[in-house]
C-alpha positions in Angstrom: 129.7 62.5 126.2 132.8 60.9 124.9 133.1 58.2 122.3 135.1 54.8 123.5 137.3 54.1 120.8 138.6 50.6 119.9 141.2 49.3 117.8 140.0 47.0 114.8 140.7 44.1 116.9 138.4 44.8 119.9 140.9 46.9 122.5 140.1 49.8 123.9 142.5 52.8 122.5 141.0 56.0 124.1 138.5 58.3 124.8 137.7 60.6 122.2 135.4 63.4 121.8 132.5 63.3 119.5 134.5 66.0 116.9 137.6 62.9 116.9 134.9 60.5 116.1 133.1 62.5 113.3 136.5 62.9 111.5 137.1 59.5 111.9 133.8 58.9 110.0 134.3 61.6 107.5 138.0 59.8 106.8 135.9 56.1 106.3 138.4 54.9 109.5 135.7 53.5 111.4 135.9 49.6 110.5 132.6 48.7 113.4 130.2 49.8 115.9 128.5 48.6 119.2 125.5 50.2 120.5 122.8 52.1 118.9 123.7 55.9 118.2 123.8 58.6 121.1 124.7 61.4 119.1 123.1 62.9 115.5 125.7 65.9 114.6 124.1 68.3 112.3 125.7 69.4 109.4 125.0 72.0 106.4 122.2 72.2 104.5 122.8 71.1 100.8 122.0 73.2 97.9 120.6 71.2 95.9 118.1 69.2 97.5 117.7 71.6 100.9 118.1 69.1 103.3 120.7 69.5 106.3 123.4 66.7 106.7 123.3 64.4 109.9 126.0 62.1 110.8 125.0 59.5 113.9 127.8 58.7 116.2 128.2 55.4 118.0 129.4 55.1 121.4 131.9 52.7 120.5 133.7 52.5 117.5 136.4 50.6 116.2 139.1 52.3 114.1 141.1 50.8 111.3 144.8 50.3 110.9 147.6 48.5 112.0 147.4 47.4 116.0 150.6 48.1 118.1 151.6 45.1 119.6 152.8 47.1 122.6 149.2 48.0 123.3 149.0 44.6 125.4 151.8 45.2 127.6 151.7 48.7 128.7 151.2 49.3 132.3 148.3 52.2 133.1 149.5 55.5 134.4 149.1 56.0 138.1 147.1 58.7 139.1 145.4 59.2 142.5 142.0 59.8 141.1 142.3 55.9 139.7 144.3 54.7 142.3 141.4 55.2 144.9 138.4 54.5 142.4 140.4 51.1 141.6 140.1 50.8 145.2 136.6 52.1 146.0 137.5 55.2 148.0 138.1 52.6 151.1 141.3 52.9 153.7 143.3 49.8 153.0 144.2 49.5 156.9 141.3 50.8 158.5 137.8 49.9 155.9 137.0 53.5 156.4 135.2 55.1 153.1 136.0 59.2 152.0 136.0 61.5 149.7 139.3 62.1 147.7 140.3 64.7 149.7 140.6 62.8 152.8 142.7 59.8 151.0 146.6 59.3 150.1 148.3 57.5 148.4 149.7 55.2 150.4 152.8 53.0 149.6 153.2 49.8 151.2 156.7 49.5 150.8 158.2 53.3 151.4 159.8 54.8 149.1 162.1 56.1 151.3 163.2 52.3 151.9 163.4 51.3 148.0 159.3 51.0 147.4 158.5 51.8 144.0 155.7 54.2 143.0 153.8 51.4 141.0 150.1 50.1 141.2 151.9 46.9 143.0 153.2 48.7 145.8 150.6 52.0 146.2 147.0 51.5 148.0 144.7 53.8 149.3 144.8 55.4 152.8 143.0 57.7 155.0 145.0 60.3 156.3 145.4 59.3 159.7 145.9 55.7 158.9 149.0 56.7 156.3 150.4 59.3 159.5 150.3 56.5 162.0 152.1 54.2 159.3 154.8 56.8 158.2 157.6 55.6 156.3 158.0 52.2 158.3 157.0 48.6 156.7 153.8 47.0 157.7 155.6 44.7 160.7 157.2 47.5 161.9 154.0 49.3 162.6 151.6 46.0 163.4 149.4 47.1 160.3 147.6 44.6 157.6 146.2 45.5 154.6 142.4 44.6 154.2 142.8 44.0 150.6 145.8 43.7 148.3 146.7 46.4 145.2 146.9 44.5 141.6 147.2 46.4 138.2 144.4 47.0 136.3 143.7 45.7 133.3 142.9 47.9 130.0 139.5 47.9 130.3 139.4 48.1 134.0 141.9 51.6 133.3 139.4 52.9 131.1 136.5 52.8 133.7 139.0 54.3 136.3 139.7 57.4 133.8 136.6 58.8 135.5 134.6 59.8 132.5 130.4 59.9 132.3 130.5 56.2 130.7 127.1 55.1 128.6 125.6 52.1 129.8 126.8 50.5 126.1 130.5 51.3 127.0 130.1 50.3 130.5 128.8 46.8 129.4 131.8 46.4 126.8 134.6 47.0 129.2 133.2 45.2 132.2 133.1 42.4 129.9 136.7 42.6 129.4 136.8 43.0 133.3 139.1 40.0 135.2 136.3 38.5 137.9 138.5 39.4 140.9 138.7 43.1 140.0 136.9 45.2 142.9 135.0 47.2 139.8 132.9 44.4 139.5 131.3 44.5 143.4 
């Protein structure tokens, strides 16, 4: 399981792995915590008194330090993997729900005719939806999108990384979650 970490202000930094967070302990950097801990690391046993050190991780913690203001404006990277959990494993054109590998990315606006490879302009696609499409525009081909693309927020990016999320982390980031995002239905 990994650890959700935060900046001191409340955003969501990155997932880190319970050896990142215990060094963050060790080096006092954790400022706060949410949720009960969900992971007692057991250290050496001390001479003098016999007993073994624990250290309890949280599964979100906040770190210290200066916040980049850049944080806020920084797009997510585009993967396929996020592209079709943003939007649910379902076809854009024809509602049809699959696995990864029977879905594309499929961009609205071909590349090949100036479309940019951007959460704006890339949805979802079964494979014989995107073939029938091809590299023409939406009129061309008498296709409509069932839902439109949008960018997804921080939190909403951290859900999409794919990672085995504890019920504490989920209920932190869906509450940074916009109500219109799909990861809320």
């Amino acid at each position: 399981m990994d650890v959700l970490q935060l900046d001191v202000s409340g955003r969501p930094q990155a997932w880190i792995s319970p050896r990142e967070a215990a060094n963050l302990y060790v080096c006092d950097a954790v400022a706060w915590t949410v949720g009960e801990p969900c992971l007692v690391l057991h250290g050496g046993i001390q001479r003098v008194t016999g007993l073994q050190s624990l250290l309890a991780l949280h599964p979100i913690i906040a770190v210290r330090g200066a916040v980049p203001t850049r944080a806020w404006r920084q797009v997510p990277a585009l993967t396929n993997p996020k592209l079709f959990a943003r939007d649910r494993h379902v076809c854009a054109y024809c509602g049809q729900h699959a696995r990864d590998e029977q879905l594309t990315r499929e961009h609205i606006v071909p590349t090949s005719r100036g479309g940019e490879d951007s959460w704006m302009n890339c949805i979802t696609a079964c494979r014989g939806c995107n073939g029938r499409k091809g590299n023409r525009l939406l009129q061309e081909c008498r296709m409509e999108l069932l839902y439109l693309p949008y960018i997804p927020s921080l939190h909403e990016d951290m859900i999409l990384k794919g990672r085995r999320i504890v019920m504490d982390q989920m209920e932190f980031l869906l509450a940074g979650v916009p109500r219109h995002s799909r990861l809320h239905g």
